[in-house]
Backbone bond lengths (Angstrom), bond angles and torsions (degrees), N, CA, C in turn:
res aa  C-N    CA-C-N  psi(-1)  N-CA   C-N-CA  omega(-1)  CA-C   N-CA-C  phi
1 X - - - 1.466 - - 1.525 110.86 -
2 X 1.590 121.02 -37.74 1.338 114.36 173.70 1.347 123.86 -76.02
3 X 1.333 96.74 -8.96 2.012 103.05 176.66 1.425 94.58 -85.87
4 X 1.129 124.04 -38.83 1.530 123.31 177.40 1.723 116.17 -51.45
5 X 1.570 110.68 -35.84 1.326 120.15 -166.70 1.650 90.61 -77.63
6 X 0.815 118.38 -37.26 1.941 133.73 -125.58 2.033 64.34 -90.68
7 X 1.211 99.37 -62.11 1.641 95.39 -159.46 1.628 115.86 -66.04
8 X 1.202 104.83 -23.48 1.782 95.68 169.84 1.485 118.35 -85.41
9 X 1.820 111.42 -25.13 1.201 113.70 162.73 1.967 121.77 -47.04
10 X 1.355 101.92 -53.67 0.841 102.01 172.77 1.869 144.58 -53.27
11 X 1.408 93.62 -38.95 1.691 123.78 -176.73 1.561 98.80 -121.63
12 X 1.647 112.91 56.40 1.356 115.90 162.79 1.000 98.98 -68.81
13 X 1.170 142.93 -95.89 1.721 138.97 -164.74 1.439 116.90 -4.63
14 X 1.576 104.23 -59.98 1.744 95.32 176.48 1.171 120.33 -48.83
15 X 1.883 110.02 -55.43 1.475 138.28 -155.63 1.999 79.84 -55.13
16 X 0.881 103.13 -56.95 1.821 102.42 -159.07 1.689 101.61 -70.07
17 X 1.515 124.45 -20.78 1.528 122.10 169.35 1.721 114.98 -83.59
18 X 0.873 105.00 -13.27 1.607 121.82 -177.55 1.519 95.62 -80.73
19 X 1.330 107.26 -54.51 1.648 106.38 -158.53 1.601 104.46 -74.97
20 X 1.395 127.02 -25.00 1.278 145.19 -166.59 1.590 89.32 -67.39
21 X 1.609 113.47 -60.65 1.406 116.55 -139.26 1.706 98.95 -78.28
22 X 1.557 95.52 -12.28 1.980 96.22 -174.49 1.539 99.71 -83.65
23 X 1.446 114.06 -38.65 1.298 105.70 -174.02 1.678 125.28 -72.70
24 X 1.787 109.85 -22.45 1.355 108.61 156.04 1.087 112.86 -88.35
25 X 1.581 168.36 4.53 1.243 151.95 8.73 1.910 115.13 102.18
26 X 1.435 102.43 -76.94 1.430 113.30 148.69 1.270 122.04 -99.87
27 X 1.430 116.49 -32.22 1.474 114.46 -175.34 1.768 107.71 -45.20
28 X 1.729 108.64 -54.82 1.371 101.83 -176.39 1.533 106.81 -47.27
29 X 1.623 122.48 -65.69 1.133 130.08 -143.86 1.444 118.98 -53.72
30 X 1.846 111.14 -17.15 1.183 110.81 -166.89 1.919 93.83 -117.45
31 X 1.552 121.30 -5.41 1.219 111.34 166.16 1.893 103.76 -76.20
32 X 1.382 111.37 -51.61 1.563 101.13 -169.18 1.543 113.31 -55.88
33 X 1.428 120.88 -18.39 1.560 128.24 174.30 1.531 110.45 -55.40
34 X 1.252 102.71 -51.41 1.402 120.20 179.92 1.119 119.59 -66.61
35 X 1.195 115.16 -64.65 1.437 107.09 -179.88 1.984 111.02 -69.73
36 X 1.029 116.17 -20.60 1.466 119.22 177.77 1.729 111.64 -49.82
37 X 1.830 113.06 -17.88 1.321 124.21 -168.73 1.622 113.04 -91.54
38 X 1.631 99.73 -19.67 1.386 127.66 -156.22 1.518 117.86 -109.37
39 X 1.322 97.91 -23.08 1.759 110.28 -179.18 1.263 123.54 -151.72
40 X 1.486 131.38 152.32 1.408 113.31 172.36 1.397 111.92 -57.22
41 X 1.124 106.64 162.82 1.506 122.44 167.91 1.757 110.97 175.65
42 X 1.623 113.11 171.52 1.715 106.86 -175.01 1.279 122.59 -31.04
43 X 1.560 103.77 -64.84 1.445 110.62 175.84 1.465 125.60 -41.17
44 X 1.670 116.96 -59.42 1.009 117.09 -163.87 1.747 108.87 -71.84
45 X 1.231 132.60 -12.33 0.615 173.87 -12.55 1.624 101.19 163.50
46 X 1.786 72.51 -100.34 1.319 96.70 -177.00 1.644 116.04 -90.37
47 X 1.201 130.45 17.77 1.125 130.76 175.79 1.901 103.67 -102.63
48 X 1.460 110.51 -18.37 1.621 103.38 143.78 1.414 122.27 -61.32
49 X 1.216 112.22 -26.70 1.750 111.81 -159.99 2.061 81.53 -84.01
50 X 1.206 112.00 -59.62 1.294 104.81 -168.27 1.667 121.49 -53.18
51 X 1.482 119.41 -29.46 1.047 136.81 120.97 1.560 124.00 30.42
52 X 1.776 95.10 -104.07 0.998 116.81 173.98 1.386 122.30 -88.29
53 X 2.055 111.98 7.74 1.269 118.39 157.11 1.612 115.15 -61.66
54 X 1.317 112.06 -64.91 1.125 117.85 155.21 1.788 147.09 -10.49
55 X 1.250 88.97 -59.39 1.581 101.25 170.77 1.087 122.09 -94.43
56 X 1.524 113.29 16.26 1.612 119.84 165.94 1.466 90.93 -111.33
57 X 1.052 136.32 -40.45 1.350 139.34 -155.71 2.254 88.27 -70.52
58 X 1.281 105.98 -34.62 1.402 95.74 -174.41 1.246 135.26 -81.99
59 X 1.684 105.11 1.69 1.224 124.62 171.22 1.281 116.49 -115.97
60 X 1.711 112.02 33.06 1.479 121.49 162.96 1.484 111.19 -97.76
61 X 0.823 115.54 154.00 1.767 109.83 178.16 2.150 86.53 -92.71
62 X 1.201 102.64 -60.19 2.001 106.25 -175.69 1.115 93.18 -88.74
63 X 1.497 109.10 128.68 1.426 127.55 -174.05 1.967 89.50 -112.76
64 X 0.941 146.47 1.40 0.995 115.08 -162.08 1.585 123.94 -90.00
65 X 1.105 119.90 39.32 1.279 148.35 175.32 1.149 94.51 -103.01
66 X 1.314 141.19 -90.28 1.526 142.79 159.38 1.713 119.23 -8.15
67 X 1.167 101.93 -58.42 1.925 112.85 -174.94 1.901 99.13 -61.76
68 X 1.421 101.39 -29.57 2.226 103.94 -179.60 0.599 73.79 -120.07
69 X 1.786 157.91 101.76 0.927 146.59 93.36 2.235 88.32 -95.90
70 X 1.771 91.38 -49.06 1.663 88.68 -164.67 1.642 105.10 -86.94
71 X 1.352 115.29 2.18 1.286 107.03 155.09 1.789 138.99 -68.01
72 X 1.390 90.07 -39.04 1.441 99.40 148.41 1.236 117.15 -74.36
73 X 0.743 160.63 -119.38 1.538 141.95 174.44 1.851 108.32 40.07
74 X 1.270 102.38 -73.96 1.526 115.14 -175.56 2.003 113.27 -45.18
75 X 2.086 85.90 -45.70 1.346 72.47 179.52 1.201 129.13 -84.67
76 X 1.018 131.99 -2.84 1.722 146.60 145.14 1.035 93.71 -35.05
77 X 1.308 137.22 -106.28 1.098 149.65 -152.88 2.004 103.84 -44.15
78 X 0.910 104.46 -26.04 1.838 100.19 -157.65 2.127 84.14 -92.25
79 X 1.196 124.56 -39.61 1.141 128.46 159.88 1.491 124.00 -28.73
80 X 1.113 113.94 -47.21 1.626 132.40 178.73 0.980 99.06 -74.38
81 X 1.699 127.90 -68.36 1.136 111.63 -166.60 1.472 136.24 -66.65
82 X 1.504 88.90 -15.07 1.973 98.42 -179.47 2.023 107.03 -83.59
83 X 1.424 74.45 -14.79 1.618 74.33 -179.41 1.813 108.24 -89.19
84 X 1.041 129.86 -25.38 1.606 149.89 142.95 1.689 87.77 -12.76
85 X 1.695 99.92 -89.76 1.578 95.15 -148.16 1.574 110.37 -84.26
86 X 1.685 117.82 15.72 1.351 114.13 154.97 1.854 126.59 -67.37
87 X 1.955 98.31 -28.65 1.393 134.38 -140.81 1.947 78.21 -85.64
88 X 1.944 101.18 -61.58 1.505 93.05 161.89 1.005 161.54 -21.62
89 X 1.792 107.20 -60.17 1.326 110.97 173.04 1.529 115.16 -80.82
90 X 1.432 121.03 -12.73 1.255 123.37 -178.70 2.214 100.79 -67.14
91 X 1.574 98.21 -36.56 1.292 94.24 179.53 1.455 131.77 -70.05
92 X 1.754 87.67 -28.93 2.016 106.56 170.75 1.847 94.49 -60.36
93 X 1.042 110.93 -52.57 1.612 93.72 -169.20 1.148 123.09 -78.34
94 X 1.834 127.59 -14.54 0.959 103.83 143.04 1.546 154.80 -82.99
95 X 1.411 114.91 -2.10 1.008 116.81 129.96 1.502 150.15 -41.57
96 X 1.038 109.21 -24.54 1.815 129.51 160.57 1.817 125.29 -71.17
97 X 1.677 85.42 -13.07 1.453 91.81 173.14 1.674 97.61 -164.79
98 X 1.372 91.56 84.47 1.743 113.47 -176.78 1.753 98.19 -85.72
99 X 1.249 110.39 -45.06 1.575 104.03 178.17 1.330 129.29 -61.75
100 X 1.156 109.41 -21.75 1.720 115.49 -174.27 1.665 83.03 -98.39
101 X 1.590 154.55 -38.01 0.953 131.41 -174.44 1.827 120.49 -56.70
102 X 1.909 94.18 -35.12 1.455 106.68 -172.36 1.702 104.00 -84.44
103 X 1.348 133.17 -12.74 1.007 125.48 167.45 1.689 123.68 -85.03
104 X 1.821 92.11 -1.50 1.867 86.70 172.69 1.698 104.47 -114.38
105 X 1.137 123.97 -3.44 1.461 106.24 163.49 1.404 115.44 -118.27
106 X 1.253 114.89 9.20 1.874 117.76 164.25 1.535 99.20 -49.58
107 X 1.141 137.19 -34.48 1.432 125.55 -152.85 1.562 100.81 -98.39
108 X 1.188 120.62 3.85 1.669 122.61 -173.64 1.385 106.38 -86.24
109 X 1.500 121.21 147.26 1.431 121.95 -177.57 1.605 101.85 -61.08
110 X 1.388 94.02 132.61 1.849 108.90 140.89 1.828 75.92 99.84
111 X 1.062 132.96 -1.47 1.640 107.47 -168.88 1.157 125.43 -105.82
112 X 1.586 121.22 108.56 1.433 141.08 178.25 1.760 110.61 -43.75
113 X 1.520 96.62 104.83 1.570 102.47 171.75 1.602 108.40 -49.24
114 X 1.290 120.55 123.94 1.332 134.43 152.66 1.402 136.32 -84.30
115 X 1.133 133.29 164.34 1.837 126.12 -179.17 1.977 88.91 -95.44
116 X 1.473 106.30 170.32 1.582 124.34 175.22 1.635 85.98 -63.32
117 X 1.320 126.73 -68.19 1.281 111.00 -169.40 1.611 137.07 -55.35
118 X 1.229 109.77 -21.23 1.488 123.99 162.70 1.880 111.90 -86.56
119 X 1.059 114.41 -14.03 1.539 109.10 161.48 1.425 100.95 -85.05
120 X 1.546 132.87 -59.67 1.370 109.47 171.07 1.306 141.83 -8.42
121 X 1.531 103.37 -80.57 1.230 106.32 146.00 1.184 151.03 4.50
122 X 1.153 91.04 -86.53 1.688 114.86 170.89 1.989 101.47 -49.94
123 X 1.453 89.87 -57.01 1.754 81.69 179.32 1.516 111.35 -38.16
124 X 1.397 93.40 -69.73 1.693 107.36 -165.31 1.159 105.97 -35.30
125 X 1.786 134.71 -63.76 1.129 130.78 179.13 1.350 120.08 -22.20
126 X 1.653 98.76 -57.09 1.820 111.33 178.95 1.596 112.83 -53.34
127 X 1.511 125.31 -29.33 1.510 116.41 -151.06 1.751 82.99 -105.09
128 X 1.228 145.76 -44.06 1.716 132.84 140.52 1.263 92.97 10.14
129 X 1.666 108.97 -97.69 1.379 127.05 -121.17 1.797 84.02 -62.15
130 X 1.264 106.17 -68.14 1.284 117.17 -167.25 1.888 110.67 -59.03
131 X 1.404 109.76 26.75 1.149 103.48 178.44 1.645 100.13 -127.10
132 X 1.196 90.78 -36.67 2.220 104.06 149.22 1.205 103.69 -51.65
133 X 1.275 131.45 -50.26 1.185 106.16 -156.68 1.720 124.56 -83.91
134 X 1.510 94.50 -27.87 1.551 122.45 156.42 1.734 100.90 -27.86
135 X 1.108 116.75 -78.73 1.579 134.81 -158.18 1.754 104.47 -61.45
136 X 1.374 107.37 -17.58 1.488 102.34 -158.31 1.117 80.68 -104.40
137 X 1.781 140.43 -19.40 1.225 120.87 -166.47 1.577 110.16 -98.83
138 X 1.649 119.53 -17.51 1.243 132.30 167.17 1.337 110.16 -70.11
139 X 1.167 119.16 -44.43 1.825 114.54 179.28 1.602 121.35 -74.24
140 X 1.469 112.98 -5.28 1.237 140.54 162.50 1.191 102.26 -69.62
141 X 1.126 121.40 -62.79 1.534 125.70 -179.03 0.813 139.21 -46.31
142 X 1.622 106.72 -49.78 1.705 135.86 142.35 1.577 120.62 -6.15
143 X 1.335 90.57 -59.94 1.388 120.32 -146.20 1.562 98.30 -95.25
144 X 1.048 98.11 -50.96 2.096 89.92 160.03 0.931 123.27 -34.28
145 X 1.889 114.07 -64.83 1.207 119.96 159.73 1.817 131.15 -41.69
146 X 0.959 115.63 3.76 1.589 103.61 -158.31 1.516 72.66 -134.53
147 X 1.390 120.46 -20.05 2.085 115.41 175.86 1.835 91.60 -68.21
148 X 1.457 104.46 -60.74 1.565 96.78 -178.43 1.548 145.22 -50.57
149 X 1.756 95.91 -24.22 1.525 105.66 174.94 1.839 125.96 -90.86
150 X 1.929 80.69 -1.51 1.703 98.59 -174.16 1.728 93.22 -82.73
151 X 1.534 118.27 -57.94 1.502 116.51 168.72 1.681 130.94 -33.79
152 X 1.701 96.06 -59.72 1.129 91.70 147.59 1.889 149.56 -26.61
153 X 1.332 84.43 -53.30 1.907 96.45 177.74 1.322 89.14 -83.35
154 X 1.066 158.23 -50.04 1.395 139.79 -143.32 1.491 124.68 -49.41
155 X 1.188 105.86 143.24 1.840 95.97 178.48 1.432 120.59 -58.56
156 X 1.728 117.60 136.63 1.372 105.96 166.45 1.772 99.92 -85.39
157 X 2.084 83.00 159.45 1.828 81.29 169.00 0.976 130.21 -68.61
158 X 1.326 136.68 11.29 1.451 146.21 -178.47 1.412 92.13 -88.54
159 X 0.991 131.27 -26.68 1.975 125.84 169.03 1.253 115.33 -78.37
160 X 1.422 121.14 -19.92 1.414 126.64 161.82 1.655 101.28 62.46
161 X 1.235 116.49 60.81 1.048 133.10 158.36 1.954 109.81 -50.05
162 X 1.762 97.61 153.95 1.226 87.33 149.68 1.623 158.87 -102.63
163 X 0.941 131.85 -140.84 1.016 103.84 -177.14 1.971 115.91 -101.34
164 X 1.535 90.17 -7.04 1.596 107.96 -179.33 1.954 91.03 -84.94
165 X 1.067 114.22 -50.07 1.546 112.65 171.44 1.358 123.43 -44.85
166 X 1.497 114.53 -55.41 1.305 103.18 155.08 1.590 140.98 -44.55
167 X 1.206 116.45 -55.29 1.370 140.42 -169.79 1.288 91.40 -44.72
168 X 1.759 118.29 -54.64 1.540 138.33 -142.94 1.898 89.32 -79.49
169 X 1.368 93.62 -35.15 2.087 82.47 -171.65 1.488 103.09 -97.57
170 X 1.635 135.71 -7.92 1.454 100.52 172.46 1.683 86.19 -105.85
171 X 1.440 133.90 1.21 1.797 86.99 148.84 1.508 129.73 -83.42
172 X 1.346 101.52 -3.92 1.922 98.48 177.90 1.442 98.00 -65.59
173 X 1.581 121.95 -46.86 1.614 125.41 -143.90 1.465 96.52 -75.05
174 X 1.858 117.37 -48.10 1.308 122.92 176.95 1.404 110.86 -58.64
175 X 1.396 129.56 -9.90 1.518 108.46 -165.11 1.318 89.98 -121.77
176 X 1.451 125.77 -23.06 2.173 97.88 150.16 1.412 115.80 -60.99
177 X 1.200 115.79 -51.51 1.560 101.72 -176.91 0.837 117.50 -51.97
178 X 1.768 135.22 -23.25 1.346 123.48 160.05 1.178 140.76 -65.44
179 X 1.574 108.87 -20.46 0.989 139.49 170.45 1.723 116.52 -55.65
180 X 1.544 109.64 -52.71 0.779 143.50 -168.35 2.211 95.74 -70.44
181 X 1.096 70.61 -63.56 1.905 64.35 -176.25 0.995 121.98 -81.77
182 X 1.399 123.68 -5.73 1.602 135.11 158.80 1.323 111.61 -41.05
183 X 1.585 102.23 -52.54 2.005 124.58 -160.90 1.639 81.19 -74.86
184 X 1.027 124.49 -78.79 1.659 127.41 -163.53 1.379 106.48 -40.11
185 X 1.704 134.84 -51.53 1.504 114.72 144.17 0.951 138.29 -27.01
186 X 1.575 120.44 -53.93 1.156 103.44 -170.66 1.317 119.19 -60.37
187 X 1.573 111.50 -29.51 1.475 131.22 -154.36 2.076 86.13 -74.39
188 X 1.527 112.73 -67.58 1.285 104.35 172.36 1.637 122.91 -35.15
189 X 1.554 125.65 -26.26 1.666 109.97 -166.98 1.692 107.01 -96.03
190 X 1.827 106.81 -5.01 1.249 107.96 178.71 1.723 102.69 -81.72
191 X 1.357 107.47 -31.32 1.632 95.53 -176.20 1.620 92.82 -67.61
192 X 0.622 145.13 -5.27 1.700 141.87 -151.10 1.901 103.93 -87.84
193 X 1.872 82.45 -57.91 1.498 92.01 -178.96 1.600 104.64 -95.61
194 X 1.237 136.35 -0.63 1.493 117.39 131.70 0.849 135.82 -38.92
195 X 1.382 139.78 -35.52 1.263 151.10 -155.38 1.828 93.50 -99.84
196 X 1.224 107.87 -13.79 1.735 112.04 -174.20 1.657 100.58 -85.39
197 X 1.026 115.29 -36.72 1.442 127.47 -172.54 1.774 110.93 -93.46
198 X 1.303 114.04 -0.36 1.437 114.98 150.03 2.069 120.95 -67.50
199 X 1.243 96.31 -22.10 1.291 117.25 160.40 1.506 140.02 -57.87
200 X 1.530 102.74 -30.25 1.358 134.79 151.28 1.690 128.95 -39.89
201 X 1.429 108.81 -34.96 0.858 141.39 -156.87 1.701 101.09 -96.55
202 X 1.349 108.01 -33.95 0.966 112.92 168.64 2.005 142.36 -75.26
203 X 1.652 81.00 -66.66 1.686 88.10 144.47 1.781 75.38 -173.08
204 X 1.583 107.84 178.74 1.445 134.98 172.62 1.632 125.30 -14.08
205 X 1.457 85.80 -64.72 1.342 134.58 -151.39 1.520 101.10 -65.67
206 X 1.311 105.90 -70.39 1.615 126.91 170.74 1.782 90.24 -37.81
207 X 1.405 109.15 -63.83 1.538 98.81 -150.96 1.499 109.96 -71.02
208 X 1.373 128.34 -20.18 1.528 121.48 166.63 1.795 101.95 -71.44
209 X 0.712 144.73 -32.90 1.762 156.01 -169.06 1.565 85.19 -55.51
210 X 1.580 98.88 -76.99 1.723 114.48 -175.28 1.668 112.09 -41.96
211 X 1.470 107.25 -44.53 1.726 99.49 -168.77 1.707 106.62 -84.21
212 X 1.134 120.03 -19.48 1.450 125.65 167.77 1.648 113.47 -65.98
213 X 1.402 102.32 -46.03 1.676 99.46 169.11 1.447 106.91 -57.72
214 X 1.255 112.78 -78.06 1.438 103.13 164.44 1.310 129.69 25.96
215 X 1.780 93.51 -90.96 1.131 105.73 -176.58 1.569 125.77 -55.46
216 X 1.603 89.43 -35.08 2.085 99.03 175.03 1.607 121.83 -58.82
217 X 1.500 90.55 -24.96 1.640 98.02 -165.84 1.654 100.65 -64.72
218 X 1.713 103.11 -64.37 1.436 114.32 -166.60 1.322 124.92 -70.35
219 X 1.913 116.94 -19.94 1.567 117.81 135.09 1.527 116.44 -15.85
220 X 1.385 105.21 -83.56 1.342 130.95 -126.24 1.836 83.82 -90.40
221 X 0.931 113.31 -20.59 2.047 115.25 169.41 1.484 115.41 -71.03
222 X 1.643 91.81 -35.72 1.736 89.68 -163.92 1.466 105.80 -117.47
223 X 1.399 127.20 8.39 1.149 107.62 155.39 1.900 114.69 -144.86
224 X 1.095 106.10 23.88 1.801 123.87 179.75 1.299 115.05 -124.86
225 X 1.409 104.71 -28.44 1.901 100.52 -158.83 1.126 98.60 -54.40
226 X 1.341 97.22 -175.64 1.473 121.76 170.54 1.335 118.43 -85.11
227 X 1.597 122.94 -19.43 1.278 123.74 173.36 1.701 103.89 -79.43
228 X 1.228 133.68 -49.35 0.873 110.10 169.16 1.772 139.57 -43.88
229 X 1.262 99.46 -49.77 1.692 114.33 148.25 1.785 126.79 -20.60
230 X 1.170 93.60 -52.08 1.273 110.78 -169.04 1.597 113.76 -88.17
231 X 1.264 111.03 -19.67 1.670 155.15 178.33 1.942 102.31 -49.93
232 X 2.037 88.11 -68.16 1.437 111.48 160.82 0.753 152.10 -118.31
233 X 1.503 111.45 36.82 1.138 105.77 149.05 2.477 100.78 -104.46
234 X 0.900 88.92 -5.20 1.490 62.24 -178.91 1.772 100.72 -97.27
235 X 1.195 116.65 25.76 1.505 128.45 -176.79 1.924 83.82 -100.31
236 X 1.506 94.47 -53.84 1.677 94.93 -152.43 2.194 98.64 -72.53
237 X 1.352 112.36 -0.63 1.219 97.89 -177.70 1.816 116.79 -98.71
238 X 1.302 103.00 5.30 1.299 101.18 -169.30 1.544 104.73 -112.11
């Protein structure tokens, strides 16, 4: 326990950039949830548009516009993830040669010499995130799949469903696909704040700077942009 003290005493700066980057890190992930219930924004958004994807899609007899519509979709998503465990092994190997990494950017402005064991670290942090992000982009995938087999079952209008039947299957179908692109966000905002913790690498300082931008960037995307804007008003004209 006193080597424990001795060692955060020592590497406060990290200990206090580490703790920063978890709390904007989750802090965002579970404020944009919240407020996503409370205000427009992408998400909420567009899971009206998918919505009323749905309940047009159920008064097609040929859906197969719909079935490639979420096939693309899939491959987005399957893109990320293969690119995930390329992003991995590039990190397993650099870890295998942490010294030759710290002997080629020691010489860069502003960057706080570190020990092999505090670059570790730093790796590991990275192969986490990107191992979250792995999982969020496979269960995305999942879930495409299980959007496609829901279309599939759906009633054609030649069964003359009703109209409570309908309602009941394009909100199931719209609210996996939301489901579905929820996970693939999330998986997209971890590469985001990965890219904050390349900063780490540098010294502390940089890397809380980076995860605070972060946080401004993916604010200001998902509930200010201009795409959202544009989101509703062509929601609010129809």
């Amino acid at each position: 326990m006193e080597k424990m003290l001795l060692l955060i005493e020592s590497n406060w700066a990290n200990a206090l950039a580490l703790g920063w980057f978890l709390l904007c890190f989750r802090g965002y992930m579970y404020y944009a949830t919240y407020k996503s219930h409370r205000t427009p924004c992408l998400v909420s958004m567009l899971h009206l548009y998918r919505t009323e994807w749905m309940q047009r899609m159920l008064s097609r007899e040929v859906r197969i516009a719909d079935t490639t519509a979420i096939a693309n979709l899939e491959r987005s998503v399957a893109f990320f993830a293969s690119t995930t465990i390329l992003v991995l092994a590039g990190l397993m190997t650099v870890m295998s040669s942490t010294e030759k990494a710290i002997n080629l950017v020691e010489d860069l402005p502003f960057v706080v010499v570190a020990t092999k064991q505090e670059w570790e670290l730093k790796l590991l942090v990275l192969v986490v995130l990107f191992i979250y992000a792995f999982f969020k982009f496979t269960w995305s995938l999942r879930q495409y799949g299980f959007v496609s087999v829901m279309i599939g079952g759906a009633p054609l209008p030649a069964e003359n469903p009703s109209a409570a039947q309908l309602k009941a299957h394009a909100e199931r179908i719209a609210k996996m696909a939301s489901m579905a692109a929820h996970n693939f966000n999330l998986g997209l905002r971890t590469y985001y704040f990965s890219i904050a913790v390349l900063g780490w690498f540098i010294n502390p300082w940089v890397f809380m700077l980076l995860a605070f931008t972060v946080v401004v960037v993916l604010y200001r995307r998902e509930f200010t942009s201009s795409t959202l804007k544009t989101l509703m008003m062509s929601s609010g004209s129809d």
